[in-house]
N, C-alpha and C positions, 0 to 999 in steps of 0.2 A: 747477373747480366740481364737486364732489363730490355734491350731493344734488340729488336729481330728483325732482320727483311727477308722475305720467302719470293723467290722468284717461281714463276710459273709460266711456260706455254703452251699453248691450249693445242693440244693434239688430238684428241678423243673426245671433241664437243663437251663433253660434261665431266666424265672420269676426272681427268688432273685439273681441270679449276675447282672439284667437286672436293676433290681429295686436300687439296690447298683450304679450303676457304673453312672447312672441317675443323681443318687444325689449329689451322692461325685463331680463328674463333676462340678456339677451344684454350688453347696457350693464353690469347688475352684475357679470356673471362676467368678461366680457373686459377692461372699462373700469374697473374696482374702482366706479363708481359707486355710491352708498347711494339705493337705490330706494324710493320708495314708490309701489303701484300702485294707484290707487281706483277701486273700479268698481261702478257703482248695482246690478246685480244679478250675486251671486255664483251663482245656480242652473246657468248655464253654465258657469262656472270653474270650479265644484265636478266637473263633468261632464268636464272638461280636464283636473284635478287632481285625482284622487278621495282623495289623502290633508290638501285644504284642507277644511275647517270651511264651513259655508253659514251657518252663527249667529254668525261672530266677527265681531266688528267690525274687530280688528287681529290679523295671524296674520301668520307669519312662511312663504312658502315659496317652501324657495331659496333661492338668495342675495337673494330682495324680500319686502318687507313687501308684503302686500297687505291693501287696508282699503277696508270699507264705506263709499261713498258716499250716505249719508244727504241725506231732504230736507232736514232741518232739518242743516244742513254744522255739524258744529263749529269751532271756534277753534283752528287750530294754527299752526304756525310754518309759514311759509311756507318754501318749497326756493331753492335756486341757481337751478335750471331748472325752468320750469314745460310740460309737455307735454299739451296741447287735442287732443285724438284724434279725429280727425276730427270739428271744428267742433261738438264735444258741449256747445259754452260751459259755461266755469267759474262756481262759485258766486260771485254778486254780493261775499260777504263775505272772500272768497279774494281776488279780485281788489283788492278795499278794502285788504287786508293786502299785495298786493303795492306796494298803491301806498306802501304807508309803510314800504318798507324803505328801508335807506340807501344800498345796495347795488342795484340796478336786478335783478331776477331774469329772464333767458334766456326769453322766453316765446315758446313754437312752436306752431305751429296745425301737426298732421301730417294731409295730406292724404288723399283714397283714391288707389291706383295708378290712372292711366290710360297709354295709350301717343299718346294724343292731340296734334298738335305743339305746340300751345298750352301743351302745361306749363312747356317749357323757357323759356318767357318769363316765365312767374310762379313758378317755383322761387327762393324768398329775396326775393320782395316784402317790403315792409313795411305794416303798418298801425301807422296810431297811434292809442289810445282816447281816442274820443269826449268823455272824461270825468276820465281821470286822468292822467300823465305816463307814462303807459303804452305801447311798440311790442310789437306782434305782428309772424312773421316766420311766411309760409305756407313751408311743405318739404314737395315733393315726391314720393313715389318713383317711380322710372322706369325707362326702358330706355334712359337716353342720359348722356353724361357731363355732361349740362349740367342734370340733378337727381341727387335724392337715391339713386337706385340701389335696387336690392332687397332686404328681407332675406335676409341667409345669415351662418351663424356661424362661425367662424373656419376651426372642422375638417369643417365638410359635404362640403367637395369630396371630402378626402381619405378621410372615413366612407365617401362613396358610394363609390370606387373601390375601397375595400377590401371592399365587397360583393358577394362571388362570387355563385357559386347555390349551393354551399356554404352560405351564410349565410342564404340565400333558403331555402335547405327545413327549415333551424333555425328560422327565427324564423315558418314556417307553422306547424309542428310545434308551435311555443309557442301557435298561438293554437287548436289541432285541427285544422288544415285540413292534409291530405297533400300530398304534395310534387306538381305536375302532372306529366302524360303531355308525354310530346316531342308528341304531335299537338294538346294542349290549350291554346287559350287562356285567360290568365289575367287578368282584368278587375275593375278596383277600381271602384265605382261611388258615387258623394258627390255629390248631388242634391239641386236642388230639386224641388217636383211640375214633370212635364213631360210633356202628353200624349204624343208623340216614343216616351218611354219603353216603351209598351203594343206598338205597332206593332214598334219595336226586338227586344224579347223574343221575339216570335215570328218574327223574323225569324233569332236569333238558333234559335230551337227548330227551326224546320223546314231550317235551312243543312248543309250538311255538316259543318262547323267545329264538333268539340267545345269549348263555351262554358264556363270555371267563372265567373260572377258573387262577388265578396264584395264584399258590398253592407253598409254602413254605416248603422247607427240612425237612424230618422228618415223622411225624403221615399222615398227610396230603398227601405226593407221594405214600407216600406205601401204603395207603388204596386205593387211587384212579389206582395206579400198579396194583393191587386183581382185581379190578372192569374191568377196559380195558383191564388186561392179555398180559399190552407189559411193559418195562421199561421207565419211566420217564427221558430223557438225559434233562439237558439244553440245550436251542438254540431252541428245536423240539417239536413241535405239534402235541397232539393226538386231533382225532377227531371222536365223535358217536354223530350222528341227529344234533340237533342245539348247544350241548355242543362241548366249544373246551377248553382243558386243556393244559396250560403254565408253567413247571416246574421252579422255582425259585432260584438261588443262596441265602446262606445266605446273608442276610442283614443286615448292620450295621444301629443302633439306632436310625440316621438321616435319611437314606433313607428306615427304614419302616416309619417312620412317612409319606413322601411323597409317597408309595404305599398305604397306606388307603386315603391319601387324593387324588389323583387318581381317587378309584375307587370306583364304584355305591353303591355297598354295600362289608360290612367287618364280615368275620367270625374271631372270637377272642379267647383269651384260657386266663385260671388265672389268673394276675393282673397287668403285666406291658401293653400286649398288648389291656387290656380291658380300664385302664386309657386312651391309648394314641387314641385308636376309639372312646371315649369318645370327645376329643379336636378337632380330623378328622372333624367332625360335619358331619356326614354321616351316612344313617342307616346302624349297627351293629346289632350280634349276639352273644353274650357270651357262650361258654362253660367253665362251672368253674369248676374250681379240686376235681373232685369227694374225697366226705369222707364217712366212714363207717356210715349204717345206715339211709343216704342220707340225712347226717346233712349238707350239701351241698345244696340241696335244700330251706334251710329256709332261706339262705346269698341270693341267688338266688332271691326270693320271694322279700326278705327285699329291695334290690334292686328294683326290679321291682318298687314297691309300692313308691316310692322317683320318678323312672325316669317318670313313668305312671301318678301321679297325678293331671296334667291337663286334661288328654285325656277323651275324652268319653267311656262310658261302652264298643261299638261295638269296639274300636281302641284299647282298651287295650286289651279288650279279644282277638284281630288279636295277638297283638305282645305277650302276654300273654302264649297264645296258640302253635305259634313257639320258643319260646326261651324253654319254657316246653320238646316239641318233639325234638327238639337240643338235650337236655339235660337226654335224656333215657326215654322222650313219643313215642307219637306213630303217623300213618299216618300225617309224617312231607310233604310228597307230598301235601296235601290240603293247611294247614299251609302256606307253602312257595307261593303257589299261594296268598292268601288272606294278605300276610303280602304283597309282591311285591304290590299290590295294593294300598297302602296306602303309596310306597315309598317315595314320592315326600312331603307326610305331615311330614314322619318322621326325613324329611333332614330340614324342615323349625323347628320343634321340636329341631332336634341337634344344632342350633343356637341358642335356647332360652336357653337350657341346660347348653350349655359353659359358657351363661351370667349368670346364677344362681351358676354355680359352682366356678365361677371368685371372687364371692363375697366373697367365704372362706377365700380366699389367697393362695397364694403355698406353698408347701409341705414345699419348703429347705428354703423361708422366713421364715416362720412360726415356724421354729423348728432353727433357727439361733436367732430367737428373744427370744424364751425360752431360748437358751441358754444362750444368752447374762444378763437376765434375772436373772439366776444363777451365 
């Protein structure tokens, strides 16, 4: 089964077109797949890809077409496999065209990550529609062999390993930022608004610990803008006590991966950028997408308890304790102290990690073998 169309609507600014454009990638170039990716609004991709078009309807970049998801859906030929990204339901009139092929077409509802145990019982469910002779099949991704596994691309492991600090003060260099002091910490920061953040910074300003912040477009400029009271330009340096804050151009999907692997430690946000600090093998920090009710929390939890279960009582309750305060606790200045301490255990932890999570498989393997499968 050769052709694929991935629908996608952009809810989380970057997350699900991030997550989408990943795979699809990834399916065309390593799976020869012929992709087609549609996504209702291109203003983000364009921001992901600054050499796609925001006015085309059909554009080719990469080894994928990618194409405008209009209200009014045109009439096309329907794919082999149809891919529902996260429950974004497809066009009623799509769905009518799948029902009239001759051929039954692969349709996958792809899930969000959770590490919650409950997935592995619903990883490859079946629905059937209501309406036509239609199965939906729910996938996964996960942390366990019994789902769809994480995205990673064929050569990630081996890219990261071949990133010395050699590589690391070239690819600062590439963006203006100098290479750090052996005494300086180097901190990627990709946020949502988080009051956490204010208290942080000056905790971060009055420490001993020389801080360099590069801080990413977006939640992140503007909150630390409020705090220092100047404008964030690229190129220029703010600076209070031992924090110095680096404002960030967007970055394309290749070169955040080598700004967390960079730097000392990574602040992260909902699901693309927490998989790939994940791989970074560096200690992280999650902020996940807040839900009503702080059902949010319990994904949160669920995680922890998968990445934590080696550690000792004291080390979990360090990292425990700050990913909590991240996340709408409280005195994150002590937190932060007490997790920095334990940095150098948590980075030999990220290498155990990757090796545990290697064992699943990848994402767009994993769900190309199902497909095949069918």
């Amino acid at each position: 089964m050769r052709r694929w169309d991935f629908f996608c609507r952009v809810v989380d600014n970057f997350g699900d077109v991030g997550t989408c454009w990943r795979l699809a990638r990834q399916l065309a170039s390593e799976h020869h797949a012929d992709v087609r990716l549609w996504i209702d609004n291109l203003d983000s991709f364009v921001v992901m890809c600054p050499s796609a078009s925001i006015d085309a309807a059909s554009q080719q970049v990469g080894p994928v077409e990618v194409r405008h998801w209009p209200s009014d859906f045109p009439a096309v030929e329907v794919a082999d496999v149809v891919i529902e990204a996260f429950a974004c339901e497809l066009p009623s009139s799509y769905i009518a065209a799948m029902a009239g092929r001759v051929t039954a077409s692969v349709w996958v509802n792809l899930e969000y990550l959770s590490a919650e145990a409950w997935v592995d019982d619903c990883h490859l469910l079946r629905s059937p529609h209501p309406k036509w002779p239609l199965t939906k099949y729910f996938f996964f991704p996960g942390f366990t062999t019994k789902t769809g596994g994480l995205l990673r691309e064929r050569d990630l492991l081996a890219a990261r390993a071949a990133f010395d600090d050699a590589s690391a003060d070239e690819f600062l260099r590439r963006l203006g930022i100098a290479p750090r002091t052996d005494d300086e910490l180097l901190i990627s920061l990709f946020c949502y608004d988080n009051p956490a953040l204010l208290e942080l910074l000056s905790c971060w300003a009055d420490g001993p610990t020389a801080v360099r912040i590069l801080a990413t477009p977006g939640a992140a400029t503007e909150q630390i803008a409020r705090w220092s009271e100047e404008t964030l330009s690229l190129g220029k340096q703010y600076r209070r006590g031992s924090v110095t804050v680096q404002a960030l151009p967007f970055l394309p999907p290749d070169d955040y991966d080598r700004l967390l692997w960079a730097c000392d430690v990574n602040f992260v946000r909902g699901e693309d950028s927490f998989v790939r600090a994940q791989w970074a093998q560096k200690p992280f920090v999650w902020q996940i997408y807040p839900q009503a009710e702080d059902a949010h929390l319990v994904k949160l939890e669920a995680f922890l308890t998968r990445y934590l279960a080696e550690f000792n009582e004291a080390d979990s309750g360090v990292v425990r304790r700050f990913w909590n305060a991240w996340n709408g606790g409280s005195n994150i200045g002590n937190a932060w102290r007490k997790f920095t301490d334990i940095r150098h255990f948590l980075e030999t932890h990220g290498r155990v990690w990757v090796n545990q999570l290697d064992r699943t498989g990848d994402l767009a393997n994993n769900l190309a073998r199902f497909v095949h499968g069918k």
